[in-house]
C-alpha positions as a Markdown table, in Angstrom:
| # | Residue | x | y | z |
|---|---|---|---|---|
| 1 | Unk | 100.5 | 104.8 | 81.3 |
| 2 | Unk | 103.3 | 107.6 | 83.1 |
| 3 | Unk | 102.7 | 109.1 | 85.6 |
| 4 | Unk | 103.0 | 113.1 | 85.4 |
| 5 | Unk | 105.3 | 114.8 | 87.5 |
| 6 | Unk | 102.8 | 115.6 | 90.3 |
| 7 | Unk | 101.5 | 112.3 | 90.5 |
| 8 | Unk | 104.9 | 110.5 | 90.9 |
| 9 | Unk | 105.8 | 113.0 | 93.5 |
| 10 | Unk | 102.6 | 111.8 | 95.2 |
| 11 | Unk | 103.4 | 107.9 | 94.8 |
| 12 | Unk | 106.8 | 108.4 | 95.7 |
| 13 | Unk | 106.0 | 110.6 | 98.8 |
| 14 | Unk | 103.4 | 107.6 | 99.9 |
| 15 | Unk | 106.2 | 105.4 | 100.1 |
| 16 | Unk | 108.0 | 104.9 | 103.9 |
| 17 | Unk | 109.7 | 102.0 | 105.6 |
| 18 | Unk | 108.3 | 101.0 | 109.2 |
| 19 | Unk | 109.5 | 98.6 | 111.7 |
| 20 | Unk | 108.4 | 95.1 | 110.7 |
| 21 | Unk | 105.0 | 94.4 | 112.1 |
| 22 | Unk | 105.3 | 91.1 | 114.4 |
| 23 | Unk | 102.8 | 89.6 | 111.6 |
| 24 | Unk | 102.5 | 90.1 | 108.0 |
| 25 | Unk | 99.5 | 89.7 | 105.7 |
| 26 | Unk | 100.9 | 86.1 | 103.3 |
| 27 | Unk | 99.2 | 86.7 | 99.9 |
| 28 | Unk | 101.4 | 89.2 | 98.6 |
| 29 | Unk | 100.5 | 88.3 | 94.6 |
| 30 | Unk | 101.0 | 92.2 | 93.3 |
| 31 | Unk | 98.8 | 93.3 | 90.5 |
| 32 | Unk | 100.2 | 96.9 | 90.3 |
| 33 | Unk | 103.6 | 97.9 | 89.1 |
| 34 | Unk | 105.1 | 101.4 | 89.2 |
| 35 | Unk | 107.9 | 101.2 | 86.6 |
| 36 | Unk | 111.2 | 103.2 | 86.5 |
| 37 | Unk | 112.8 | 104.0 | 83.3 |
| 38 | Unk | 116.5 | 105.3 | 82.1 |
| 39 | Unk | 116.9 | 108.1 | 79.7 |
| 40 | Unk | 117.6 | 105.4 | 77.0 |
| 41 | Unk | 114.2 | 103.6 | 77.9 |
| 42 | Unk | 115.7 | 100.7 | 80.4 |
| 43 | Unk | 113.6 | 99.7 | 82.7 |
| 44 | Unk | 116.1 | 100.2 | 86.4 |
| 45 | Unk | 113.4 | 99.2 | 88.7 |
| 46 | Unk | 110.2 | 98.9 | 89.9 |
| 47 | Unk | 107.6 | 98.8 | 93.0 |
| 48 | Unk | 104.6 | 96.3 | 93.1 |
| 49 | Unk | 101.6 | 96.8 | 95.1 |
| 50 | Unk | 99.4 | 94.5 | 96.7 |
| 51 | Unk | 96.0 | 96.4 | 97.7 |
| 52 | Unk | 94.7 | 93.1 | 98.3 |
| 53 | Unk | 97.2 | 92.6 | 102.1 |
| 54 | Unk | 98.6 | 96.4 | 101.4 |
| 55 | Unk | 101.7 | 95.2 | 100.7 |
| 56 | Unk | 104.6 | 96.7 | 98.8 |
| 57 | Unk | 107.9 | 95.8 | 97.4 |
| 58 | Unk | 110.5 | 97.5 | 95.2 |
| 59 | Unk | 113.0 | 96.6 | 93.0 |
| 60 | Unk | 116.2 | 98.3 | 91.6 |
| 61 | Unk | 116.8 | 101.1 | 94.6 |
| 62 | Unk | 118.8 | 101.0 | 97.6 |
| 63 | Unk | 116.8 | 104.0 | 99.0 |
| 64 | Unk | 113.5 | 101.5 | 99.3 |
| 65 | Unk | 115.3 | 98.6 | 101.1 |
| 66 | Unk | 114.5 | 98.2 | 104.3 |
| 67 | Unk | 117.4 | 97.3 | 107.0 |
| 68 | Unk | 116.8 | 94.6 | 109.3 |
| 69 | Unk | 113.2 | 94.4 | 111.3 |
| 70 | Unk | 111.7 | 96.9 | 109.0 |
| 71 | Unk | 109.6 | 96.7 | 105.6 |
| 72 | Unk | 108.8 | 99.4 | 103.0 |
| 73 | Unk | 105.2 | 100.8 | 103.6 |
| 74 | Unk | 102.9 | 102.9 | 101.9 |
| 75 | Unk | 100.1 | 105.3 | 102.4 |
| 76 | Unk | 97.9 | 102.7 | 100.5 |
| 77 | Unk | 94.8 | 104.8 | 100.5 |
| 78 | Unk | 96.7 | 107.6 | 98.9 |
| 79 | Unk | 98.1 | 104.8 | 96.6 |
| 80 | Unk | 94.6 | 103.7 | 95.8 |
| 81 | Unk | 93.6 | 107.5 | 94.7 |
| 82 | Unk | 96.0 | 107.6 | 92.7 |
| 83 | Unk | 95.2 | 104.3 | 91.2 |
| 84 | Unk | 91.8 | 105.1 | 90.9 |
| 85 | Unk | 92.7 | 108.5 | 89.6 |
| 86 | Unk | 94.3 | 106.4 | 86.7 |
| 87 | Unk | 91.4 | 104.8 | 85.6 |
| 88 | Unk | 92.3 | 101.6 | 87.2 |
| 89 | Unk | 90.9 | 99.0 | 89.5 |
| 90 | Unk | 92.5 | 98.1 | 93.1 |
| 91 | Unk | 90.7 | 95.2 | 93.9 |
| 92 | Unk | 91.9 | 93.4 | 91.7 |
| 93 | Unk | 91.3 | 89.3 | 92.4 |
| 94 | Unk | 90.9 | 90.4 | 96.3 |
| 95 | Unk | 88.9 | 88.0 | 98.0 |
């Protein structure tokens, strides 16, 4: 499914890197991928979601990686919206 323009402004606005909590959430199994694509239809990166520990990581963009003693973040219930917006579940094998 793409995203339109306004809604991909909204993910990627949702997106921020924080300083590294002192403890992190382990399950990180991501059920939701945001996709990037080239002109030519290559995919060039990506950024999984985990609603289940609200994690996030991304793939394939040196603007999303963190430095040292911080992670990427998200406004996850914004992120959820939008998911749900979609047409598509968010907790997804969360127990």
């Amino acid at each position: 499914m793409l995203l339109n323009t306004a809604q991909r402004k909204a993910f990627e606005n949702s997106l921020k890197i924080i300083a590294a909590p002192e403890y992190e959430a382990a399950c990180f199994i991501p059920h939701h991928y945001f996709r990037y694509y080239d002109a030519s239809g290559k995919e060039v990166g990506d950024v999984a979601v985990c609603f289940c520990c609200d994690g996030v990581a991304a793939s394939g963009s040196n603007v999303l990686k963190p430095s040292s003693g911080a992670i990427l973040s998200a406004d996850y219930r914004k992120v959820k919206a939008l998911v749900a917006a979609l047409g598509e579940p968010t907790d997804v094998l969360c127990d």
